[in-house]
N, C-alpha and C positions, 0 to 999 in steps of 0.2 A: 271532704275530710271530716271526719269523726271530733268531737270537744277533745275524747279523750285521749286523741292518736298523739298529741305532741307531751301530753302525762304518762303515757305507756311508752314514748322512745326516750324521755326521760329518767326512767325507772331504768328502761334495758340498758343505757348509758349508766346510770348509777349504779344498779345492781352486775355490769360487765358482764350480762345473758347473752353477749356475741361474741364472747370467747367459751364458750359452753357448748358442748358436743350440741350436732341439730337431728333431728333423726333422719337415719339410712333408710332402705340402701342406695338410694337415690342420691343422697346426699354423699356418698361415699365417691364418688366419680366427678366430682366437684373442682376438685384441683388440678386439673387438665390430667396430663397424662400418667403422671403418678396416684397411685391412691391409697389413701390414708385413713381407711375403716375406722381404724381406732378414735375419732375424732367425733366422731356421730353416735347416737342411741340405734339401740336392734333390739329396744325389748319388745318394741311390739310385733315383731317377726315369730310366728308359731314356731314350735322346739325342732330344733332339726331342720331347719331349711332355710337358704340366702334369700328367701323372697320370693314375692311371686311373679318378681321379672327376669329369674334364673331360671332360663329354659334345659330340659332336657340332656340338650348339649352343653352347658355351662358346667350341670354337675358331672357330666362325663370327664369334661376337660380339666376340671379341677381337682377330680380326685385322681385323675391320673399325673396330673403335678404334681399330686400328694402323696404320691407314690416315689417319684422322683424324687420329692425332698428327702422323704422318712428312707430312701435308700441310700441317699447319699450323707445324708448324717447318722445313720447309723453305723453303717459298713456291711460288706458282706457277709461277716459273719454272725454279725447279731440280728440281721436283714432276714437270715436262714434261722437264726432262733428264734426269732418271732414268728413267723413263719410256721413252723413245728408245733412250739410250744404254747401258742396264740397270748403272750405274755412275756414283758421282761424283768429281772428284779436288779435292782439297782442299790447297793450296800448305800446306808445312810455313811458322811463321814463325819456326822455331830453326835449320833447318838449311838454307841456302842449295842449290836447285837438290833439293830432294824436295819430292816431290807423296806425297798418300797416297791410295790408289783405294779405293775404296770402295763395296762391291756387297753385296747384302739376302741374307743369310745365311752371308755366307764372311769370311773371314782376311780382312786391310787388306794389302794389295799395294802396297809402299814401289819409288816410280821414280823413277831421280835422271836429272836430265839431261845431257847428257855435260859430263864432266869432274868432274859432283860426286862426291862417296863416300857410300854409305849410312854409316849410324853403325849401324847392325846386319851380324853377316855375313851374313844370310839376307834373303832378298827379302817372306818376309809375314813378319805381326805376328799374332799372335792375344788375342784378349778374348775371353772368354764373359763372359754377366750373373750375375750371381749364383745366381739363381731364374729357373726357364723364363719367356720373353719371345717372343711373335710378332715374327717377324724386322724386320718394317718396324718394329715400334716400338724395338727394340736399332739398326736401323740409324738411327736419329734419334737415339740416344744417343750411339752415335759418331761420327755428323757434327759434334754439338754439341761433343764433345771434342775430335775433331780440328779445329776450328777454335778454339774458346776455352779449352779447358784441355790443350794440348797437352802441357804440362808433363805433369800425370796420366797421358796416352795412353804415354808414352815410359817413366814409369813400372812401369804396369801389365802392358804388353803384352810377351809372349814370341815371340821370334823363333822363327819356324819356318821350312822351307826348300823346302816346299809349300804350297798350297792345298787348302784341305777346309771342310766346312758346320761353322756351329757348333754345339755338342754343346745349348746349352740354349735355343737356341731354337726356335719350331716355326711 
C-alpha cells in the first residue's frame, strides 16, 4: 500500500467522489439487472457510438427498440409524418408564433412566424442525452419535451447558430 492511498481515500471520502458518476460503459451494467447509464461518464466514447463492446447486433437491436419506442410515443399518425416529411414541428406553448422542428439526429431548428422574435439569437437549439441513445429513441425524448415540458427544453438547450448530428447518439 501506497503513503498516499489512505490521503487519497480520504480526500474521495471528503470531497464525496463516490457519489460521482464513474465512467461507462462498463460501468453502466453495474447495478445488476437494471441499468442506469445516466450515473456514469461517456465522454470519452467517440461521437456516435455505445462503445466498443457494442457489437453489431447490439445496435441492430437497439435501434429497433427505438423504433418501437418513437412509434409508440408518437402514434400513428405523426409515426406516418415523420416518415413523409423526415421532420416534426411542434408549436411552442410559451412563446407565441415558434414552432420547434424536429428531425432524428440533428439540432431542433426554432421558426418564428413572421413577426414573431425568437427568444434565442441563433436559429437551432442543441441537446445531447446524456449516455449514447439511438437516434429515434432521443428523438422521442424530445418530442415528449417539447411538447410537455418545454419549460426544461428552454432550459437545457444551447443555442447554436448551425445544424449538425448529435454527438451521442448513433
Amino acid at each position: 500500500m501506497s503513503i498516499l492511498e489512505p490521503l487519497h481515500s480520504a480526500w474521495r471520502r471528503l470531497l464525496a467522489w463516490d457519489l460521482l458518476p464513474t465512467p461507462g460503459p462498463e460501468g453502466a451494467r453495474r447495478d445488476g439487472p437494471i441499468e442506469r447509464p445516466w450515473r456514469y461518464y461517456w465522454d470519452h466514447l467517440p461521437k456516435r457510438t455505445a462503445g466498443a463492446d457494442f457489437s453489431a447486433r447490439d445496435y441492430q437491436d437497439a435501434r429497433q427498440r427505438a423504433e418501437e419506442v418513437a412509434r409508440t410515443t408518437l402514434g400513428d399518425d405523426l409515426w406516418q409524418r415523420l416518415m413523409m416529411d423526415g421532420y416534426l414541428d411542434v408549436p411552442s406553448k410559451r412563446y407565441s408564433g415558434v414552432t420547434y422542428r424536429l428531425t432524428i439526429g440533428h439540432r431542433i431548428r426554432v421558426i418564428c412566424a413572421p413577426g414573431a422574435r425568437s427568444p434565442w439569437p441563433y436559429e437551432y437549439l442543441c441537446i445531447n442525452p446524456t449516455y449514447p441513445l439511438p437516434e429515434l429513441e432521443f428523438f422521442a425524448h424530445l418530442y415528449l419535451y417539447a411538447r410537455d415540458r418545454e419549460d426544461t427544453l428552454v432550459r437545457v438547450a444551447a443555442p447554436q447558430p448551425w445544424d449538425q448530428r448529435l454527438g451521442r447518439t448513433f
